[in-house]
KOLNU-207155 format. One record per atom (N, C-alpha, C): residue in one letter; atom name; chain; x, y, z; residue number from 1. Coordinates in steps of 0.001 Angstrom, whole numbers, always signed. Example, Ala and Ser with C-alpha at 12.3 -4.5 7.8 and 13.67 -1.06 7.14 Angstrom:
BEGIN
PT; vexvo; kero; nuro; x; y; z; zati
PT; A; N; A; +13190; -5690; +7800; 1
PT; A; CA; A; +12300; -4500; +7800; 1
PT; A; C; A; +13200; -3300; +7800; 1
PT; S; N; A; +12850; -2250; +7080; 2
PT; S; CA; A; +13670; -1060; +7140; 2
PT; S; C; A; +12900; +30; +7870; 2
# end
This chain:
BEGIN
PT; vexvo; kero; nuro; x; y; z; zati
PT; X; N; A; +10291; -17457; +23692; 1
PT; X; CA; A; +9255; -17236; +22701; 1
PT; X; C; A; +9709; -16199; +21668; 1
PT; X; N; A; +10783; -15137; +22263; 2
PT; X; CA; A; +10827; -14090; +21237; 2
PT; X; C; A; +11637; -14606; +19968; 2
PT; X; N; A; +12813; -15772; +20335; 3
PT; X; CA; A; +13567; -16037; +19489; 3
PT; X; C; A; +12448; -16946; +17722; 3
PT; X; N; A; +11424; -17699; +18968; 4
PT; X; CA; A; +10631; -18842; +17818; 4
PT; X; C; A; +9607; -17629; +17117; 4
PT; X; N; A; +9260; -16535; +17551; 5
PT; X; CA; A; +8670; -15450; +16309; 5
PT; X; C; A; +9505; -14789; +15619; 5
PT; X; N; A; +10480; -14281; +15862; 6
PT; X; CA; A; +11435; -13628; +15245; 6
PT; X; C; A; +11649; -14926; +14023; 6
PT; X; N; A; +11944; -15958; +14203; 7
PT; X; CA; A; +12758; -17122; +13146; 7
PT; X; C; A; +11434; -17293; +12522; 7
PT; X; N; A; +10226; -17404; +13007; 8
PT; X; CA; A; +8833; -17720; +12582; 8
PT; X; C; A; +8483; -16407; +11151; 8
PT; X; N; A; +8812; -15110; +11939; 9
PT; X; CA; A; +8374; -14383; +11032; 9
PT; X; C; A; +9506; -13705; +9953; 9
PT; X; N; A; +10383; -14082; +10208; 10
PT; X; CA; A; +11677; -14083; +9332; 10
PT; X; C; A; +12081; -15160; +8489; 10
PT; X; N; A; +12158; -16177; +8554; 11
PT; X; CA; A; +12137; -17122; +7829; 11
PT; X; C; A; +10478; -17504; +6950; 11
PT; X; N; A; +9504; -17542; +7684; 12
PT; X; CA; A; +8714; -17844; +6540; 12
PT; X; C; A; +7821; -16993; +6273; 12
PT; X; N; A; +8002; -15758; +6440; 13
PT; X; CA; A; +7011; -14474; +6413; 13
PT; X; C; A; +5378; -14600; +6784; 13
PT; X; N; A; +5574; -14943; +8065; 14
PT; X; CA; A; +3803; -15450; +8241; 14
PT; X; C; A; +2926; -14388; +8207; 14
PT; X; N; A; +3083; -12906; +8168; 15
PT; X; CA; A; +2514; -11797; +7786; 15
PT; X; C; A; +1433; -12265; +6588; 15
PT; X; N; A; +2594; -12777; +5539; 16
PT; X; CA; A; +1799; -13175; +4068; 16
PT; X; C; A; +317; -14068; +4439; 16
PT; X; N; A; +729; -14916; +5391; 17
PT; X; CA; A; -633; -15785; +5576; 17
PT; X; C; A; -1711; -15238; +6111; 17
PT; X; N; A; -1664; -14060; +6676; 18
PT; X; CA; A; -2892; -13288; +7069; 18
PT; X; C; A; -3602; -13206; +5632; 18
PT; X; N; A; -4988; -13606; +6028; 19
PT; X; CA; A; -6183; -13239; +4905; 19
PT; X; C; A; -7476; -12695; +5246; 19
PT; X; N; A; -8529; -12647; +4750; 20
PT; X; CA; A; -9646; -12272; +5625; 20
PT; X; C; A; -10221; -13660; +6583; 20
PT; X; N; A; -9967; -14779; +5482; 21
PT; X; CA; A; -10698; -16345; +6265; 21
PT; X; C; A; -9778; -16466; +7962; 21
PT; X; N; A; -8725; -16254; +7828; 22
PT; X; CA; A; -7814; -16123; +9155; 22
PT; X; C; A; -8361; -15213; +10302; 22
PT; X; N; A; -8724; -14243; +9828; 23
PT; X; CA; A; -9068; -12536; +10221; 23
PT; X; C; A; -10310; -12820; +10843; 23
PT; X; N; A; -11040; -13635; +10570; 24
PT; X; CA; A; -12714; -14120; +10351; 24
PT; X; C; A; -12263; -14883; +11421; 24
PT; X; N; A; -11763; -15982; +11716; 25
PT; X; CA; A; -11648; -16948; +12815; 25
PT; X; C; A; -11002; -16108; +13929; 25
PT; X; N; A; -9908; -15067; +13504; 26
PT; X; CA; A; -9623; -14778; +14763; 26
PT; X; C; A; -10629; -13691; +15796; 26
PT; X; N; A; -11295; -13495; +14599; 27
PT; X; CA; A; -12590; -12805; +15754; 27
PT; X; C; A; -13619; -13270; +16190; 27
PT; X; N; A; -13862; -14574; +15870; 28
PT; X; CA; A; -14525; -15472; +16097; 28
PT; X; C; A; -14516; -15785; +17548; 28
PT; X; N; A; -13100; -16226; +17526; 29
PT; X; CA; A; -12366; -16490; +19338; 29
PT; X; C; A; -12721; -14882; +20171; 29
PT; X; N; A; -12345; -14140; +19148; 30
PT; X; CA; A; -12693; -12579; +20525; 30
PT; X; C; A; -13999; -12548; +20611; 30
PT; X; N; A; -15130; -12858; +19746; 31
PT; X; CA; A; -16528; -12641; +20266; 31
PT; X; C; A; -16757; -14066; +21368; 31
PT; X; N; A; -16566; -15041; +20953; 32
PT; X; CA; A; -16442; -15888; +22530; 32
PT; X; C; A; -15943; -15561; +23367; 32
PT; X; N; A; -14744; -14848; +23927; 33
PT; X; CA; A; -14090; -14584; +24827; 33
PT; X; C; A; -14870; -12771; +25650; 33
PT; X; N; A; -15498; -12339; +24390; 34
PT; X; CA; A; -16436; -11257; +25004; 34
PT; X; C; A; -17176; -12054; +25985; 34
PT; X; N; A; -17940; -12813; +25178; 35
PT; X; CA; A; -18892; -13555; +26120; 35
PT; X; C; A; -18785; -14290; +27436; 35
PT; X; N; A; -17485; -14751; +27332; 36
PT; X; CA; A; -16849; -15750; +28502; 36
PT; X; C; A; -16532; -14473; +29972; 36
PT; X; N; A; -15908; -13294; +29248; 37
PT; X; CA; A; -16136; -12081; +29890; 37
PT; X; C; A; -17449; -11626; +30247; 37
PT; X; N; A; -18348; -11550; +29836; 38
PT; X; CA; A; -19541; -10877; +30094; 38
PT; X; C; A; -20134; -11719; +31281; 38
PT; X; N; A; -19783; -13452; +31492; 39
PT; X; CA; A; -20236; -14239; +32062; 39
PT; X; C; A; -19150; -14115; +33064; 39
PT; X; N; A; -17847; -13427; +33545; 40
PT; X; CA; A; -17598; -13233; +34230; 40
PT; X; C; A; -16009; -14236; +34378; 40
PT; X; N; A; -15820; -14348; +33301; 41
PT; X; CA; A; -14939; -15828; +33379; 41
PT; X; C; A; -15415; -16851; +33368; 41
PT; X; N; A; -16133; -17443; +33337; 42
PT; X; CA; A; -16357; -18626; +32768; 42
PT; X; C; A; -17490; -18758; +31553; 42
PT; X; N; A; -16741; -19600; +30983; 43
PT; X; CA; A; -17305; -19516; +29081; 43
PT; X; C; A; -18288; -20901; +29306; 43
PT; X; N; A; -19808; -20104; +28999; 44
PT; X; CA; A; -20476; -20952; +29007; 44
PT; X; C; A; -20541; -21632; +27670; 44
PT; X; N; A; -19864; -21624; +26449; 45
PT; X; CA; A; -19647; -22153; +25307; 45
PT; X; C; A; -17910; -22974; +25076; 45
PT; X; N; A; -17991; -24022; +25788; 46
PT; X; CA; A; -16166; -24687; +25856; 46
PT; X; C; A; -16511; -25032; +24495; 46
PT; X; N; A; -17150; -25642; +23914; 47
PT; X; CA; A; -17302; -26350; +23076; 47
PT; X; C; A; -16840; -25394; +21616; 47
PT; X; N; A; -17203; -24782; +21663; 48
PT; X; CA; A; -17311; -23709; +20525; 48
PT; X; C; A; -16233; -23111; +20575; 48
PT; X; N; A; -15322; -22720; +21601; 49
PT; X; CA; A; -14428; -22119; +21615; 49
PT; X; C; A; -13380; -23578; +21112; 49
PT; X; N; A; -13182; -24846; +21635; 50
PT; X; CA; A; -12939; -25284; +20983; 50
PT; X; C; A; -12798; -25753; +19169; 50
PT; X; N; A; -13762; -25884; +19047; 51
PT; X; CA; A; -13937; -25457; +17686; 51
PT; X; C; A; -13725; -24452; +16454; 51
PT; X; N; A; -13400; -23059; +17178; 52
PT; X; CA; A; -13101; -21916; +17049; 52
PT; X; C; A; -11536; -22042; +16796; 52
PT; X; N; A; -11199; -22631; +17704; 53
PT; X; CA; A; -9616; -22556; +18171; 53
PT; X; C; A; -8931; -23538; +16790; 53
PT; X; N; A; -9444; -24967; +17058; 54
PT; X; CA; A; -9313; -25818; +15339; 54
PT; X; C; A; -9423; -25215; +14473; 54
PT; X; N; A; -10796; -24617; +14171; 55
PT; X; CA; A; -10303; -24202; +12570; 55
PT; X; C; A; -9527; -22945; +12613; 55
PT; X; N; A; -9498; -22298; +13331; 56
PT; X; CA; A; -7863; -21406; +13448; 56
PT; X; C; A; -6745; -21861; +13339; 56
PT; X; N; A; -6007; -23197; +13676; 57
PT; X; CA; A; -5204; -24037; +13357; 57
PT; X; C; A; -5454; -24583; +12202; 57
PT; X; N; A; -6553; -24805; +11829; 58
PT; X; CA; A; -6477; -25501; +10216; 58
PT; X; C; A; -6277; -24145; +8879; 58
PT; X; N; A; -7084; -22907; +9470; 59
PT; X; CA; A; -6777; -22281; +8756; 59
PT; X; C; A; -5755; -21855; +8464; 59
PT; X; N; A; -4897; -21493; +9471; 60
PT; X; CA; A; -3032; -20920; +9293; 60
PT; X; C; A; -2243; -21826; +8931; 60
PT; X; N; A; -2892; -23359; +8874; 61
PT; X; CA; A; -1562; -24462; +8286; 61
PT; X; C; A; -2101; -24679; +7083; 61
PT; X; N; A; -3600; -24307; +6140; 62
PT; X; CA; A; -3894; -24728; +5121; 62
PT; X; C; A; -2939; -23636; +4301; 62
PT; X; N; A; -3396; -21861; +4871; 63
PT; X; CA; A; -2370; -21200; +4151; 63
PT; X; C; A; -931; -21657; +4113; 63
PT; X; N; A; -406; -21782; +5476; 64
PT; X; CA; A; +1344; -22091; +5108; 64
PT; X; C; A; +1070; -23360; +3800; 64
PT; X; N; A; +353; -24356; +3802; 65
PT; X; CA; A; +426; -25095; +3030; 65
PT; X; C; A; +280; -24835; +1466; 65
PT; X; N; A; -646; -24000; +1625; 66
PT; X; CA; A; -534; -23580; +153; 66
PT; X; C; A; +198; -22483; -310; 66
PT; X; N; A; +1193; -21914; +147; 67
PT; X; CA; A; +2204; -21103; -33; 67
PT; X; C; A; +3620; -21554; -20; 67
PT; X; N; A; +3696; -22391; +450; 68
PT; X; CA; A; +4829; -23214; +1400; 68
PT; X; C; A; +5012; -24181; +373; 68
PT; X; N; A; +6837; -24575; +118; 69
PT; X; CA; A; +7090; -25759; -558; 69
PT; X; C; A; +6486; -27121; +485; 69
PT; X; N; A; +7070; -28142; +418; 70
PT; X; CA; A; +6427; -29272; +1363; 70
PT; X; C; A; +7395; -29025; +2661; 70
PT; X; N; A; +8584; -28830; +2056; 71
PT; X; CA; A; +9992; -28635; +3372; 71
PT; X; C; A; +9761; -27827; +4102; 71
PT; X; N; A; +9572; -26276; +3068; 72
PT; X; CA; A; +8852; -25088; +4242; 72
PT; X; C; A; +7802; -25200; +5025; 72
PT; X; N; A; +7113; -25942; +4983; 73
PT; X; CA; A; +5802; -25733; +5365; 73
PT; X; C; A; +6154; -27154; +6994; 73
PT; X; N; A; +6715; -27909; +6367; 74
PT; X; CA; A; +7003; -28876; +7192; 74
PT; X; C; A; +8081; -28017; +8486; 74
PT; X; N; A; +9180; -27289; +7774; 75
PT; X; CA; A; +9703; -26141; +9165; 75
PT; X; C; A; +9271; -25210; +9889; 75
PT; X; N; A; +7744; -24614; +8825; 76
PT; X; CA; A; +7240; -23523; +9764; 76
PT; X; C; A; +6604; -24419; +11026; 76
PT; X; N; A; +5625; -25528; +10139; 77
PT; X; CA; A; +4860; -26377; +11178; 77
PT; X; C; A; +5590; -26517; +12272; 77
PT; X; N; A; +7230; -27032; +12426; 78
PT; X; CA; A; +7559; -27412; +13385; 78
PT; X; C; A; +8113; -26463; +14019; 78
PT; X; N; A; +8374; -25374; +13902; 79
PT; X; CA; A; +8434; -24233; +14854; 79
PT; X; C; A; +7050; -23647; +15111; 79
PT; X; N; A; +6131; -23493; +14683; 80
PT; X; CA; A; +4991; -23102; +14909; 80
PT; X; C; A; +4340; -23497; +16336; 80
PT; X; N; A; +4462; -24968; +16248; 81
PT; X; CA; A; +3797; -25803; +16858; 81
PT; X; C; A; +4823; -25850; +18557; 81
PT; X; N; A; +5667; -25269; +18416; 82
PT; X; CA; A; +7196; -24897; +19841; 82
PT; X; C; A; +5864; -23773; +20284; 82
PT; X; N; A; +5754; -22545; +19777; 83
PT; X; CA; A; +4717; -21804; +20656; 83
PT; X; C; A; +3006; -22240; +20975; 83
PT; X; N; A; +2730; -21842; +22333; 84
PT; X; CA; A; +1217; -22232; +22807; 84
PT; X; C; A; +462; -21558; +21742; 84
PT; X; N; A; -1041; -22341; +22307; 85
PT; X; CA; A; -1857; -21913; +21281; 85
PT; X; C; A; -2007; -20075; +21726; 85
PT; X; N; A; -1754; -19788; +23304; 86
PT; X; CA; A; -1971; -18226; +23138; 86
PT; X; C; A; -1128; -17503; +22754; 86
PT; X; N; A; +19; -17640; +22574; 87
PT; X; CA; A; +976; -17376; +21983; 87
PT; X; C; A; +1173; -17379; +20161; 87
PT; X; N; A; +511; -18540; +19951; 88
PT; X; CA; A; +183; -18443; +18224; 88
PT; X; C; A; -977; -17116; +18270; 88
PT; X; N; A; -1931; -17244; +18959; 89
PT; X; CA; A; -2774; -16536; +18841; 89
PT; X; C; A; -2409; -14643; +18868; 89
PT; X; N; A; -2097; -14939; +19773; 90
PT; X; CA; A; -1510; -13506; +19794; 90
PT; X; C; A; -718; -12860; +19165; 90
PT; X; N; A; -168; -13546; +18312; 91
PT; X; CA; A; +1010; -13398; +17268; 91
PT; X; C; A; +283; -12881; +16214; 91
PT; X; N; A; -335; -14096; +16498; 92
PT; X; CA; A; -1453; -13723; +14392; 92
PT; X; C; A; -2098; -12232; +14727; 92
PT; X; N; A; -2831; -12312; +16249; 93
PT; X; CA; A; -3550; -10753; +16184; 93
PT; X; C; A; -2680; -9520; +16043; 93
PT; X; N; A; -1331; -9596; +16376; 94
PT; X; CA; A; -486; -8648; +16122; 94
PT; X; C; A; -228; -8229; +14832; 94
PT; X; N; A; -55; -8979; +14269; 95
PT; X; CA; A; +530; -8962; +12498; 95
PT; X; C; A; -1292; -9046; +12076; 95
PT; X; N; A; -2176; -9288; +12150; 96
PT; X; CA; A; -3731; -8657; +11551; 96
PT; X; C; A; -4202; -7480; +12233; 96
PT; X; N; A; -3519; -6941; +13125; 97
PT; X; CA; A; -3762; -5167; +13751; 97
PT; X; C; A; -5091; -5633; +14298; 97
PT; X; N; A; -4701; -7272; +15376; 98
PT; X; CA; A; -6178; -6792; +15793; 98
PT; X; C; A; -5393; -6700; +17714; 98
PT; X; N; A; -6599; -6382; +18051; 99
PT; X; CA; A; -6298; -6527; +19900; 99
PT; X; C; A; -5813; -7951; +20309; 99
PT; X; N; A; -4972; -7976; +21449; 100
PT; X; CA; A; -4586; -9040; +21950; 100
PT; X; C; A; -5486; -9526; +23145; 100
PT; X; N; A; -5859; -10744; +22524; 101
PT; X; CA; A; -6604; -11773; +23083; 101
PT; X; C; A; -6645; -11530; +24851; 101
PT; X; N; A; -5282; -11026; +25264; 102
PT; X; CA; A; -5504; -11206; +26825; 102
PT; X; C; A; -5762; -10187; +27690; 102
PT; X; N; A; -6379; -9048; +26841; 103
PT; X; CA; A; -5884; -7632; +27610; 103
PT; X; C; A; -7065; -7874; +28389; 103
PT; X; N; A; -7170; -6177; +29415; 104
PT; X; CA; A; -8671; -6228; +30285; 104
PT; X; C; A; -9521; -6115; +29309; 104
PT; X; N; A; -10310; -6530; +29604; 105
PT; X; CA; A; -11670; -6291; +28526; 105
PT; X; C; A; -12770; -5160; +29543; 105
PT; X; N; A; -12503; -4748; +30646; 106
PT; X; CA; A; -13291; -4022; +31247; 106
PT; X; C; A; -13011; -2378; +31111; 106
PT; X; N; A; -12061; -2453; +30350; 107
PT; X; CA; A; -11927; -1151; +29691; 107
PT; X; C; A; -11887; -762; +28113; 107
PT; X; N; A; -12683; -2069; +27436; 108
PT; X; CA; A; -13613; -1718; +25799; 108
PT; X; C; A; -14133; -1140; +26176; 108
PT; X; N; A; -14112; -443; +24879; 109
PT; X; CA; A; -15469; +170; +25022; 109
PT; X; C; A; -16788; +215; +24285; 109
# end
């Protein structure tokens, strides 16, 4: 995984694609995942988190797309798409300075 972020964020500077609409979805997924926590592990909302999770994928490929020649955008896609979705995820929260998706949550505060 370290090699496909390193080439990910070196070759097509995915830093740049952070925006607020990105920023917005990715906390979207952490307030479900509060909840899925609060319920103890199991997310009484699959559905939504699904949904959550899509337009997080649509949002980070609309940016590469509109930044991105057709070629670039076609190489980030296909390295992109080599890492899991928690792994995309966690990536993006790193480079938006937010918390990572998998830590304990029983020590927020």
């Amino acid at each position: 995984m370290r090699y496909h972020r390193e080439l990910i964020l070196n070759l097509f500077d995915v830093g740049s694609l952070i925006d607020q609409r990105l920023i917005e979805n990715l906390d979207r997924l952490e307030q479900l995942d509060k909840i899925a926590h609060w319920y103890e592990g199991f997310n009484p909302l699959p559905h939504l988190v699904e949904l959550a999770e899509h337009q997080l994928k649509q949002c980070i490929e609309a940016a590469a797309l509109s930044q991105f020649s057709e070629d670039e955008f076609e190489g980030f896609r296909s390295q992109w798409r080599q890492l899991s979705s928690e792994e995309q995820r966690n990536f993006l929260c790193e480079l938006a300075g937010l918390p990572f998706p998998n830590r304990d949550r029983d020590f927020d505060a």
